[in-house]
N, C-alpha and C positions, 0 to 999 in steps of 0.2 A: 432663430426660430423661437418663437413663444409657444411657450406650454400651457394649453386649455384645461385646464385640472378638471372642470366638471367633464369636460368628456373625453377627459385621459388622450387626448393628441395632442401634437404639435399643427400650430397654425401653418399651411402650407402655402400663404401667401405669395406671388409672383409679383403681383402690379403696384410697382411706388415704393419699393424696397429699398432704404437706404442703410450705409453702416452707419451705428451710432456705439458707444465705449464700448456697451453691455452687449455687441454681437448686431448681424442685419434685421429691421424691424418694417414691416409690414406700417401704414400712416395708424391702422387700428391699433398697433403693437407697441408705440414710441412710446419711449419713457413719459413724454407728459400726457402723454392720451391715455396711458394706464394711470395715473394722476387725476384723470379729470380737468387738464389745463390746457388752455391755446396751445397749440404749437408757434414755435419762435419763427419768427418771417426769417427767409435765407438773407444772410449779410450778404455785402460787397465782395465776401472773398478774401486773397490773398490780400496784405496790405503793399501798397506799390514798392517801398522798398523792397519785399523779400529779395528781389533776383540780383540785388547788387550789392548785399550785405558779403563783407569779402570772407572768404571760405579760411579757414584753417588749413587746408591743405595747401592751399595758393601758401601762403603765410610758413608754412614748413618747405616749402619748394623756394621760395625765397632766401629762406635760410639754409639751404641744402646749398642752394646756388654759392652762396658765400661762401662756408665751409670748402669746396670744390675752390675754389677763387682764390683765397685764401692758400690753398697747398695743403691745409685740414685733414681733408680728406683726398685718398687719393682717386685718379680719372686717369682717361685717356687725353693726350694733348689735346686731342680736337673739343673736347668734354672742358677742360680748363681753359681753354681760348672762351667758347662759347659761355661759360659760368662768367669769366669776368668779364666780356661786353654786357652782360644779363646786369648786373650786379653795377657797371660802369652806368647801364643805362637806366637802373633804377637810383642812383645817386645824383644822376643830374638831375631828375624830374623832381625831388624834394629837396628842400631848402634847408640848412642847417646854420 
């Protein structure tokens, strides 16, 4: 919400509301329209990588998996069967 100082309210804006850093702004509200500037045209978006860049968790479960495989750490047998075909089957698919 923007703050109207000459007449001591808050804009109460509904229509065309988006978030921006400074909080949800009204198109009258936006940081370059309180500037006196164009507003920036909407990019493309997400860039196509983002959904296949690999997770750190994946990357920790990997490594979880080995630890367990290994004897590391301890499991239940069915848990160390399953850890080292995980681990079997990630070893054949890269090249060393």
């Amino acid at each position: 919400m923007h703050w109207l100082g000459a007449e001591q309210r808050h804009c109460h804006a509904t229509d065309g509301v988006r978030p921006y850093l400074t909080g949800p702004c009204c198109p009258a509200h936006t940081p370059n329209a309180l500037r006196g500037l164009p507003e920036v045209p909407a990019g493309p978006g997400m860039p196509a990588g983002a959904w296949v860049t690999p997770s750190p968790l994946n990357e920790s479960r990997v490594a979880d998996a080995r630890a367990v495989a290994s004897g590391k750490r301890r499991s239940s047998p069915q848990t160390y069967r399953a850890a080292q075909a995980a681990v079997d089957h990630h070893q054949k698919g890269t090249t060393r």
